[in-house]
PQR file with spaces between the fields and no chain letter, atoms N, CA, C, O and H, PARSE charges and radii, in Angstrom:
ATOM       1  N    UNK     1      -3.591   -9.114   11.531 -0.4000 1.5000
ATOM       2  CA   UNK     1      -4.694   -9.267   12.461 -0.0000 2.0000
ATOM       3  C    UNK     1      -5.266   -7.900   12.847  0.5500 1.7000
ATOM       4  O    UNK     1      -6.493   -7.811   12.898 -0.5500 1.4000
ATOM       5  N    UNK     2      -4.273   -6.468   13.217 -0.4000 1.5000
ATOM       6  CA   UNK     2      -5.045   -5.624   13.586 -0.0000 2.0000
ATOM       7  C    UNK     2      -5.597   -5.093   12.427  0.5500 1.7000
ATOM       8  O    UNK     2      -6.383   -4.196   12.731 -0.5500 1.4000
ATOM       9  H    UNK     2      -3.276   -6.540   13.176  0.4000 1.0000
ATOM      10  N    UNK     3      -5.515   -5.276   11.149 -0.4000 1.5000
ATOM      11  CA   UNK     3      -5.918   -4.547   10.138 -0.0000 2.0000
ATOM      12  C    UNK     3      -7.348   -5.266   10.071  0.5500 1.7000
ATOM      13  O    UNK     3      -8.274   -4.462   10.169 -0.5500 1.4000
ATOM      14  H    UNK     3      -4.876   -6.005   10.901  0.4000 1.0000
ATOM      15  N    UNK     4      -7.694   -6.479    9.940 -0.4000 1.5000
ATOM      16  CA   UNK     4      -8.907   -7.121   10.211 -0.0000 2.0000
ATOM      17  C    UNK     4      -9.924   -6.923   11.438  0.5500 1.7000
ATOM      18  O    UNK     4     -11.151   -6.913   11.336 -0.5500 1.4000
ATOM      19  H    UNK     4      -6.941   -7.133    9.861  0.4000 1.0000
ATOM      20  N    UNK     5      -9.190   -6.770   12.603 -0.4000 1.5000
ATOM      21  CA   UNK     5      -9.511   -6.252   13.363 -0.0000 2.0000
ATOM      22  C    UNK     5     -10.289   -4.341   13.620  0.5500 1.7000
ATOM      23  O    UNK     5     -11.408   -4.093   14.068 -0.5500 1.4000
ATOM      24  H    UNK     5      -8.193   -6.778   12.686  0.4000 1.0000
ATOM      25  N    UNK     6      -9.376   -3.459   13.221 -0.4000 1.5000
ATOM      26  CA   UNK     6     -10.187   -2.325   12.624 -0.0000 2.0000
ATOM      27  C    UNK     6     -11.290   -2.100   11.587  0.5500 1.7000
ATOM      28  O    UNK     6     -12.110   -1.185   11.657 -0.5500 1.4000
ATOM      29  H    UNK     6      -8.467   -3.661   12.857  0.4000 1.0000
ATOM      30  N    UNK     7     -11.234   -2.988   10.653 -0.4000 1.5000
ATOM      31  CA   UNK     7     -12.171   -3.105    9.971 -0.0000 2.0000
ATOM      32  C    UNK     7     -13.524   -3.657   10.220  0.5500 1.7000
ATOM      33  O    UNK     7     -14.507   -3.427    9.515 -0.5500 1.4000
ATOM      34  H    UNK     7     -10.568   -3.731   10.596  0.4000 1.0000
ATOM      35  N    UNK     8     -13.501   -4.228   11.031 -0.4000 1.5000
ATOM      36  CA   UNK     8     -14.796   -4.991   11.337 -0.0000 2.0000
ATOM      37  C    UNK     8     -15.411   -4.184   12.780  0.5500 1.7000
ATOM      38  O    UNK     8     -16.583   -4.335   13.124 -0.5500 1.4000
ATOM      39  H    UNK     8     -12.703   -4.414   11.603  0.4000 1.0000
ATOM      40  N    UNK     9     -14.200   -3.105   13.738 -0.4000 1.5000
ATOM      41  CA   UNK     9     -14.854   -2.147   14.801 -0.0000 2.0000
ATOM      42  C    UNK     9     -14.996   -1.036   13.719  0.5500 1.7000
ATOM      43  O    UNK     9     -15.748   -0.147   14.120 -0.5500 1.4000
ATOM      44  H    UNK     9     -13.247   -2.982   13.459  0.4000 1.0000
ATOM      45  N    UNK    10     -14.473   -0.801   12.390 -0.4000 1.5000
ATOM      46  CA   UNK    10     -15.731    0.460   11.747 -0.0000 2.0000
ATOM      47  C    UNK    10     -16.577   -0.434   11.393  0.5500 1.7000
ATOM      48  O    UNK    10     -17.436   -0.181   12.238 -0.5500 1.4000
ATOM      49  H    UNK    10     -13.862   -1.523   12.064  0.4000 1.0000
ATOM      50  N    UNK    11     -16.964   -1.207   10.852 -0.4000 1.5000
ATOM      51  CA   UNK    11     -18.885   -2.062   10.575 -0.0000 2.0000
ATOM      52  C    UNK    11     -19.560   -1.943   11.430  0.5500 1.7000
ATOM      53  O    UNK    11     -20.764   -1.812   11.207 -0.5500 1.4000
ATOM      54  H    UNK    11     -16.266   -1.412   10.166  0.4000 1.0000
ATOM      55  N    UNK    12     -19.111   -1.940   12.632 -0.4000 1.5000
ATOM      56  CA   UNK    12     -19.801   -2.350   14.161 -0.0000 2.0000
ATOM      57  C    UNK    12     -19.862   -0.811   14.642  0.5500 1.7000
ATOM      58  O    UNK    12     -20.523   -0.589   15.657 -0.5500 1.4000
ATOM      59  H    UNK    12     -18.133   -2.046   12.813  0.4000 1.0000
ATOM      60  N    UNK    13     -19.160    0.383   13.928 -0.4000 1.5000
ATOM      61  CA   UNK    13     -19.212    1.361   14.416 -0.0000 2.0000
ATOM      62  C    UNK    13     -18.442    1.858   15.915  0.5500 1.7000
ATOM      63  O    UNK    13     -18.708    2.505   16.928 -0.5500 1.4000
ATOM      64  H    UNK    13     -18.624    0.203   13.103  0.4000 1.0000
ATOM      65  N    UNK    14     -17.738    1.374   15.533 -0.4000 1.5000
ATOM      66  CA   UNK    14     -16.714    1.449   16.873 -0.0000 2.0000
ATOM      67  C    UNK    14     -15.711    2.576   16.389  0.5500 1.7000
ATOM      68  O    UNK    14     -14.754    2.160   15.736 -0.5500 1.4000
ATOM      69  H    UNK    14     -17.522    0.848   14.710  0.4000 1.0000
ATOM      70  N    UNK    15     -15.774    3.725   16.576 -0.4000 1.5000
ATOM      71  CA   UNK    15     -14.858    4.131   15.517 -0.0000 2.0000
ATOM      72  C    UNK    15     -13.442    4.637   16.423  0.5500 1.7000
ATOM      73  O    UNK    15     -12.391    4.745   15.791 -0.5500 1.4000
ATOM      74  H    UNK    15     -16.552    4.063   17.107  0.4000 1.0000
ATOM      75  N    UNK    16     -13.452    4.904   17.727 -0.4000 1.5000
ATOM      76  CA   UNK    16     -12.599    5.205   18.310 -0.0000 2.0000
ATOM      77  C    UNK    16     -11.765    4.039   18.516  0.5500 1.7000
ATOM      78  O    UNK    16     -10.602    4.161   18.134 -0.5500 1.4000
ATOM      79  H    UNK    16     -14.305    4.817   18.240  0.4000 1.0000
ATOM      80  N    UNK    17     -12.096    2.962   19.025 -0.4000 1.5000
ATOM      81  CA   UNK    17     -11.246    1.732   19.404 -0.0000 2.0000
ATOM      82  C    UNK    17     -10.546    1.101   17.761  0.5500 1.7000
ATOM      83  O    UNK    17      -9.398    0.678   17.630 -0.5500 1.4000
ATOM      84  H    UNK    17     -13.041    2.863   19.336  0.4000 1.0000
ATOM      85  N    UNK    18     -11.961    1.225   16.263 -0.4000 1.5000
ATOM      86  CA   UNK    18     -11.018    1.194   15.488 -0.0000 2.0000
ATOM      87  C    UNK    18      -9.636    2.275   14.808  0.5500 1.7000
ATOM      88  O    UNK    18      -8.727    1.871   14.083 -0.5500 1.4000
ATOM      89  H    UNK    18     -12.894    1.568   16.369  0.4000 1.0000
ATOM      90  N    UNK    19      -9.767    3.209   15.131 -0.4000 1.5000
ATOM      91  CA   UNK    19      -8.664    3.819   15.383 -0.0000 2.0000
ATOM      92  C    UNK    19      -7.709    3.824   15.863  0.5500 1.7000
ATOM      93  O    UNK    19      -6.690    4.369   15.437 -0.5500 1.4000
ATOM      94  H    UNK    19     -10.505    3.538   15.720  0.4000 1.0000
ATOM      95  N    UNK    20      -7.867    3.058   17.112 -0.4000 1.5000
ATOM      96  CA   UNK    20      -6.546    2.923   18.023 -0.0000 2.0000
ATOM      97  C    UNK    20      -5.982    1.656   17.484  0.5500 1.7000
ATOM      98  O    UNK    20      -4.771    1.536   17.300 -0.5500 1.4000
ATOM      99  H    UNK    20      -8.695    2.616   17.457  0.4000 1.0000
ATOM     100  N    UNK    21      -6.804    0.741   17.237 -0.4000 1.5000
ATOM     101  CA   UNK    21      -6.488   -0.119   16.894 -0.0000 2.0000
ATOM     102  C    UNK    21      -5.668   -0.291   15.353  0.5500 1.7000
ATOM     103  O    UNK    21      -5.188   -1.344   14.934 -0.5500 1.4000
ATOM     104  H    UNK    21      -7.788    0.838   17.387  0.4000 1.0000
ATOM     105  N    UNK    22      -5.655    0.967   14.689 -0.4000 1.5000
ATOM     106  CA   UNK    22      -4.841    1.234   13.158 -0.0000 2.0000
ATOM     107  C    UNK    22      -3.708    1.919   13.954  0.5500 1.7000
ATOM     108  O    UNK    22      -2.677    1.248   13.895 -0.5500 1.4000
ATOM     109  H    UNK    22      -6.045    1.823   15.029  0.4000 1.0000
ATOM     110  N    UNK    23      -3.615    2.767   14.499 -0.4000 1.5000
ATOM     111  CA   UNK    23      -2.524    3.284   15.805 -0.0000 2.0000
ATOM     112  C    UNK    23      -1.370    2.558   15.503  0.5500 1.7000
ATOM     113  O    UNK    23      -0.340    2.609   14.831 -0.5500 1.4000
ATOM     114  H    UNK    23      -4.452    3.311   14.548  0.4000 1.0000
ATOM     115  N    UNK    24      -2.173    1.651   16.524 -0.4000 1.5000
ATOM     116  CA   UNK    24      -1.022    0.443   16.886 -0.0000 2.0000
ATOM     117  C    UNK    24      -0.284   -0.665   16.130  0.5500 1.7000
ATOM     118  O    UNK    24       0.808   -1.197   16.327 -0.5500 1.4000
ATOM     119  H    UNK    24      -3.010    1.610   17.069  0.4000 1.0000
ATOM     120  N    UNK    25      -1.478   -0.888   14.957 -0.4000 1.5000
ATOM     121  CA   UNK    25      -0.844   -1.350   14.004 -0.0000 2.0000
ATOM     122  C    UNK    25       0.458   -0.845   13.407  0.5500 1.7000
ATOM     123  O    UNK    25       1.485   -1.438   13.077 -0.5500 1.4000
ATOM     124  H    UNK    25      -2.365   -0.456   14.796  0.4000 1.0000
ATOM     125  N    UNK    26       0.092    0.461   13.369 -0.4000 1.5000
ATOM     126  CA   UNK    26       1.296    1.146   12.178 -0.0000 2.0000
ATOM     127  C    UNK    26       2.642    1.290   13.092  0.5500 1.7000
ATOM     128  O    UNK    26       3.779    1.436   12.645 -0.5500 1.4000
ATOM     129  H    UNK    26      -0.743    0.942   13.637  0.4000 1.0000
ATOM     130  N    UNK    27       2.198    1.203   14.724 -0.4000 1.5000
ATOM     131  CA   UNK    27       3.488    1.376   15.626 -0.0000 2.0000
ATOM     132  C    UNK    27       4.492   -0.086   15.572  0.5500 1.7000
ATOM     133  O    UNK    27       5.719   -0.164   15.631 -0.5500 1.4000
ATOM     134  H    UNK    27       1.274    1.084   15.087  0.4000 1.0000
ATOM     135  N    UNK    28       3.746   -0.878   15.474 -0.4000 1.5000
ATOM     136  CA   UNK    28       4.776   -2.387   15.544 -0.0000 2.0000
ATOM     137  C    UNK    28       5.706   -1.979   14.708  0.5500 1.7000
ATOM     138  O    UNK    28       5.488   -1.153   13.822 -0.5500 1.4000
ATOM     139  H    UNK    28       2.749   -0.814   15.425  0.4000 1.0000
ATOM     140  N    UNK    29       6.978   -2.606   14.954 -0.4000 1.5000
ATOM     141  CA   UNK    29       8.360   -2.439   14.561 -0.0000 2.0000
ATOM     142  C    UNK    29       8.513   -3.800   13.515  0.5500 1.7000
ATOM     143  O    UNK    29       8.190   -4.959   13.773 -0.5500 1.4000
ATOM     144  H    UNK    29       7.155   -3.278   15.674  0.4000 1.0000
ATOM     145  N    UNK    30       9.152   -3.228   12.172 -0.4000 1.5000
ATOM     146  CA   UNK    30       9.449   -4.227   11.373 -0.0000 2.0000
ATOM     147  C    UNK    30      10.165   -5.275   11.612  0.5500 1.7000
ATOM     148  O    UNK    30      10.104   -6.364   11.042 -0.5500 1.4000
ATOM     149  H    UNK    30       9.415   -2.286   11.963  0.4000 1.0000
ATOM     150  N    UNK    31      11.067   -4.841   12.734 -0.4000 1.5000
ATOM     151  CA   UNK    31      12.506   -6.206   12.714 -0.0000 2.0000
ATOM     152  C    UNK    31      12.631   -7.440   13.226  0.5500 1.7000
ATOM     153  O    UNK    31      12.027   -7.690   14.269 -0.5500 1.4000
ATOM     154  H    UNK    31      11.116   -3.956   13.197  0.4000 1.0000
ATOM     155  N    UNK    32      13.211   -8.165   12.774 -0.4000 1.5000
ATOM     156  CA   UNK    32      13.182   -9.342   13.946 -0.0000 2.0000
ATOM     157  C    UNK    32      11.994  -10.284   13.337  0.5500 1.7000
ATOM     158  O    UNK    32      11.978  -11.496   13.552 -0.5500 1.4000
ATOM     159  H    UNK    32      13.702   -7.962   11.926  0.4000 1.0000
ATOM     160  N    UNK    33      10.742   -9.439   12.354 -0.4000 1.5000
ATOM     161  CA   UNK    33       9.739  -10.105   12.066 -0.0000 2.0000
ATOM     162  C    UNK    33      10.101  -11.404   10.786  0.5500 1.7000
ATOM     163  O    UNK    33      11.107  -11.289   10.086 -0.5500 1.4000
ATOM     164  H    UNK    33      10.755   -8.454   12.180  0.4000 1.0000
ATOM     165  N    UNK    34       9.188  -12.536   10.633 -0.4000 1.5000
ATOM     166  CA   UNK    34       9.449  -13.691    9.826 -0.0000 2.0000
ATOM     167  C    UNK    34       9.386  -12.887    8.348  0.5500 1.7000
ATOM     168  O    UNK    34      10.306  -13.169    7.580 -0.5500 1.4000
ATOM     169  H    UNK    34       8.371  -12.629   11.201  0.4000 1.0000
ATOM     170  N    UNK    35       8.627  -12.146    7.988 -0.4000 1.5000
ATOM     171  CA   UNK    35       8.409  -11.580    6.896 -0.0000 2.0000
ATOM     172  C    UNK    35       7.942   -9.841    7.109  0.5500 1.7000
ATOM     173  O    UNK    35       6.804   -9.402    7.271 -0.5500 1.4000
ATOM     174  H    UNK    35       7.880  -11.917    8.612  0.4000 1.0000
ATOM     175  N    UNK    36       8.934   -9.259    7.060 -0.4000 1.5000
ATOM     176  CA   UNK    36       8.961   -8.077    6.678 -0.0000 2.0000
ATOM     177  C    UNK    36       8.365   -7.172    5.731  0.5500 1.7000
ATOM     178  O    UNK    36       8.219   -5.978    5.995 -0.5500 1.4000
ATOM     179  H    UNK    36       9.859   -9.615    6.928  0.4000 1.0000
ATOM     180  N    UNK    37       7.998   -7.712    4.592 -0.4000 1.5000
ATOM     181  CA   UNK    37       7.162   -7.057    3.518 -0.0000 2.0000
ATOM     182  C    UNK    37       5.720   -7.374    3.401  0.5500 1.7000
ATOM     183  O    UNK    37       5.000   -6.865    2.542 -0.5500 1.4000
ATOM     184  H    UNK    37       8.116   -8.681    4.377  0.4000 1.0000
ATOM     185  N    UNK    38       5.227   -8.416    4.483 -0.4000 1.5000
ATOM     186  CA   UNK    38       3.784   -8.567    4.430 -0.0000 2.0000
ATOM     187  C    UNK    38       3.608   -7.522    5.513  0.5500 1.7000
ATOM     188  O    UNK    38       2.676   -6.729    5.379 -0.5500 1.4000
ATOM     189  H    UNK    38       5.812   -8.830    5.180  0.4000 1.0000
ATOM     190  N    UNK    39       4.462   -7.426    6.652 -0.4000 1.5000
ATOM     191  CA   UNK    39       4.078   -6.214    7.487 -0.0000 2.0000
ATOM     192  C    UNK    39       3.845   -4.630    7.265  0.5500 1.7000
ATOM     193  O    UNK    39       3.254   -3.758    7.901 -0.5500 1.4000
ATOM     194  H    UNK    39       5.219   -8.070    6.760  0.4000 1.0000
ATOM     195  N    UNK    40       4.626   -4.670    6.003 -0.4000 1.5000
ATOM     196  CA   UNK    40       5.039   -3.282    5.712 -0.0000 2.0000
ATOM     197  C    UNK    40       3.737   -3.275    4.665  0.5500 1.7000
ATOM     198  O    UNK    40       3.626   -2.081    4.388 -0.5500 1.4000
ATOM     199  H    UNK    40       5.107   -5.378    5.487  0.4000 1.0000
ATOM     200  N    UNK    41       2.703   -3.993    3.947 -0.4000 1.5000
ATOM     201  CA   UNK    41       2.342   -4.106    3.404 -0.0000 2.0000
ATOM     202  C    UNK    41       0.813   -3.802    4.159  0.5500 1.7000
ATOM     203  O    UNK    41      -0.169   -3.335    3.580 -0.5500 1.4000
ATOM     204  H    UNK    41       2.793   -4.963    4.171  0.4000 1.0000
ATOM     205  N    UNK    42       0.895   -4.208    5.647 -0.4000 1.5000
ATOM     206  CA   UNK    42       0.020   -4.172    6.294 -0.0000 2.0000
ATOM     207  C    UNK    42       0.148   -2.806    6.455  0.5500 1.7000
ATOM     208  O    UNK    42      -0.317   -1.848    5.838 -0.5500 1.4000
ATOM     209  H    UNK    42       1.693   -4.587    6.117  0.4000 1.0000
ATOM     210  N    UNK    43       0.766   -2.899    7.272 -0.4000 1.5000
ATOM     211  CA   UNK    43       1.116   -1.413    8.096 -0.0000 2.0000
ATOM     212  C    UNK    43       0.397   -0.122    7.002  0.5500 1.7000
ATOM     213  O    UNK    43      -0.369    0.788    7.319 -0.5500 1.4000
ATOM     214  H    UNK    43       1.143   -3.678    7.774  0.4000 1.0000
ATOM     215  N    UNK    44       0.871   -0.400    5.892 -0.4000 1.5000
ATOM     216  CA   UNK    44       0.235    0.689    4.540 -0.0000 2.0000
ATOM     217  C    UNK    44      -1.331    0.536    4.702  0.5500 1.7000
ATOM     218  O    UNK    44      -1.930    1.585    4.940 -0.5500 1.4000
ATOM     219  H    UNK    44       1.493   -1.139    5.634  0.4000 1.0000
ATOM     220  N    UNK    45      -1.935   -0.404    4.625 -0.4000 1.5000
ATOM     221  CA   UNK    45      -3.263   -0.929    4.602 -0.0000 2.0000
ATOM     222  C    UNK    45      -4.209   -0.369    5.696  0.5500 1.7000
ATOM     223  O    UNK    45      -5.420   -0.170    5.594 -0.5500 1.4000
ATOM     224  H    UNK    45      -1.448   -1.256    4.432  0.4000 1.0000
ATOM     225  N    UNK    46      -3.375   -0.148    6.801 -0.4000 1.5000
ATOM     226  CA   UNK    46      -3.963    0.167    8.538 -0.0000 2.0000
ATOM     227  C    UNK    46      -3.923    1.380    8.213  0.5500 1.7000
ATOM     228  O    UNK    46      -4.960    1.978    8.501 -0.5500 1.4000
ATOM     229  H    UNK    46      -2.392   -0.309    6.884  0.4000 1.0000
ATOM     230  N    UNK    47      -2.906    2.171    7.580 -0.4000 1.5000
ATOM     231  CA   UNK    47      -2.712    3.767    7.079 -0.0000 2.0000
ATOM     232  C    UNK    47      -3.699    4.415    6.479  0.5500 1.7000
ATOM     233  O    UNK    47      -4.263    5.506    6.567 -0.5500 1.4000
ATOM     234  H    UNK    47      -2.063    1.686    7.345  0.4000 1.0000
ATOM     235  N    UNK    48      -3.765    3.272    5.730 -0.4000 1.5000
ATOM     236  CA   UNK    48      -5.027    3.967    4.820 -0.0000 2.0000
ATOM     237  C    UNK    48      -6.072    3.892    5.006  0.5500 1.7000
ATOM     238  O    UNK    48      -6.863    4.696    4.514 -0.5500 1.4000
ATOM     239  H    UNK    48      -3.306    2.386    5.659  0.4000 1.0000
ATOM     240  N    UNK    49      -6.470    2.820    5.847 -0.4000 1.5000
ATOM     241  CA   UNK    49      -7.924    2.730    6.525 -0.0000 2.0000
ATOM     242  C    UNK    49      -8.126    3.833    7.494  0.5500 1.7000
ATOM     243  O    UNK    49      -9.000    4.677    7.689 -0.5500 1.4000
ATOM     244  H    UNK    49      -5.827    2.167    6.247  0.4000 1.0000
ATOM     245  N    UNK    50      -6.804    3.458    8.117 -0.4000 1.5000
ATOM     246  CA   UNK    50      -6.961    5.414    9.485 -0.0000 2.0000
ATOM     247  C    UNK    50      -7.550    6.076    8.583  0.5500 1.7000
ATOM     248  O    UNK    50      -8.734    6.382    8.721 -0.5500 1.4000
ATOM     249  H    UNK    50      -6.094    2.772    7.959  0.4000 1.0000
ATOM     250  N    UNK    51      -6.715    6.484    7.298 -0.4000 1.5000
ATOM     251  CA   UNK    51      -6.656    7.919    6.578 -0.0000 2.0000
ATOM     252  C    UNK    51      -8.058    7.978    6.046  0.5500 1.7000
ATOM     253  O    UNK    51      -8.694    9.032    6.041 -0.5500 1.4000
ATOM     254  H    UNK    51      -5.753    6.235    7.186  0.4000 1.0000
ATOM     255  N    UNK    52      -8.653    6.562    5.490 -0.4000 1.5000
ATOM     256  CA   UNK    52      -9.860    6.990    5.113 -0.0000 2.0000
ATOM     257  C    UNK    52     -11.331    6.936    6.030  0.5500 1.7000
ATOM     258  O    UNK    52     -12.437    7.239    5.584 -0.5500 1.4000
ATOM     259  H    UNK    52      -8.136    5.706    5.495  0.4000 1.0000
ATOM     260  N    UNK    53     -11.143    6.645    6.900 -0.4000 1.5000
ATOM     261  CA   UNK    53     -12.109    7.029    8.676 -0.0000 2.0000
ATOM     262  C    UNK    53     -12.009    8.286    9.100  0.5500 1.7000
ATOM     263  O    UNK    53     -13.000    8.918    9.466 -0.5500 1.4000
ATOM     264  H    UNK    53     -10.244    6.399    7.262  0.4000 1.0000
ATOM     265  N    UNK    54     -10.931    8.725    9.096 -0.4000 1.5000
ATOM     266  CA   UNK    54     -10.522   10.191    9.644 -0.0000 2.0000
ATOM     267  C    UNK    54     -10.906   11.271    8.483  0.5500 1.7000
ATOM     268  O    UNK    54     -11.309   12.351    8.914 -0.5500 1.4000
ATOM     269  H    UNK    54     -10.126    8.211    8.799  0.4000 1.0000
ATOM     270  N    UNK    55     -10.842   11.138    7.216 -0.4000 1.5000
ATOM     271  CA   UNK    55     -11.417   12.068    6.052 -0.0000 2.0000
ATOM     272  C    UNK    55     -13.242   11.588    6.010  0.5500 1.7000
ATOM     273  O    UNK    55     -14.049   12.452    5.666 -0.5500 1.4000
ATOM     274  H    UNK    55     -10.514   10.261    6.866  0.4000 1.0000
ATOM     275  N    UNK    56     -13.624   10.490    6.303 -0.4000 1.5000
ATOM     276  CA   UNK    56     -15.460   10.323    6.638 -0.0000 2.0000
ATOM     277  C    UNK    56     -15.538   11.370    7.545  0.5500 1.7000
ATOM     278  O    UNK    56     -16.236   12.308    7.160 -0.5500 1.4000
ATOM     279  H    UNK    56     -12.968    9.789    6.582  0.4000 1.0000
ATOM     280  N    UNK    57     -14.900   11.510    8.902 -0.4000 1.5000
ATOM     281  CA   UNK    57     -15.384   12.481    9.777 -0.0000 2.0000
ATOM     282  C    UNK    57     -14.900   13.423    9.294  0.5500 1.7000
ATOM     283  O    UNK    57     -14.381   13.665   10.384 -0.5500 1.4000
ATOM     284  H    UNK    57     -14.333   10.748    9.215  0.4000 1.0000
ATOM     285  N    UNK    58     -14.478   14.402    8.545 -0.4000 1.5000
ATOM     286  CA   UNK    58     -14.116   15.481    8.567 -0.0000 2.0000
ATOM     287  C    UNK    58     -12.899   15.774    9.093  0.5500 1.7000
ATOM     288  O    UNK    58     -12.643   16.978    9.052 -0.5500 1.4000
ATOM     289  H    UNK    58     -14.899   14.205    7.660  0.4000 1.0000
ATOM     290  N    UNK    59     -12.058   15.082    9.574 -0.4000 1.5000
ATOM     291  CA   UNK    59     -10.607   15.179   10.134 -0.0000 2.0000
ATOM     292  C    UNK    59      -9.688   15.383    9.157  0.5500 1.7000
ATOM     293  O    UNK    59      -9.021   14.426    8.764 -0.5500 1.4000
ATOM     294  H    UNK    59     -12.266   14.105    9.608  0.4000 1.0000
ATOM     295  N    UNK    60      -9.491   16.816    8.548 -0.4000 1.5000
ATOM     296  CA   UNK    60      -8.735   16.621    7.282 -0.0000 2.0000
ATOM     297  C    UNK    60      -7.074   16.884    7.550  0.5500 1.7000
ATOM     298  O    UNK    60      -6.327   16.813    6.573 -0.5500 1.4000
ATOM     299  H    UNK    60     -10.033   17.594    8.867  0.4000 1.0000
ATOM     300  N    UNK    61      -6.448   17.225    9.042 -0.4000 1.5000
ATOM     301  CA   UNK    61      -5.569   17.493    9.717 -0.0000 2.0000
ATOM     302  C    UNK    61      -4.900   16.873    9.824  0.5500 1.7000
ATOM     303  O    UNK    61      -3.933   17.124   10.544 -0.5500 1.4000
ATOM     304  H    UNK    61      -7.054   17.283    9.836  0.4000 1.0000
């Protein structure tokens, strides 16, 4: 959900809230979860969306 969620506040140009919102994604904790490898699968996905928002602006840090 937050990975869908960031994606659609960069369309809308939201770029700070979609950021936080990849944040937090990547902070949720694997354990305890029903399926573990769709999360971890996510979690990569939210990474890379950060990573590729943050290299559009010039954030190469």
């Amino acid at each position: 959900a937050y990975l869908n969620v960031g994606i659609i506040l960069v369309s809308q140009g939201n770029i700070e809230e979609a950021k936080r919102t990849f944040h937090t994604c990547a902070d949720i904790p694997d354990e305890n979860l029903k399926d573990p490898h769709a999360h971890k699968s996510s979690v990569t996905s939210c990474l890379y969306n950060l990573g590729k928002l943050l290299h559009e602006q010039g954030q190469h840090e």
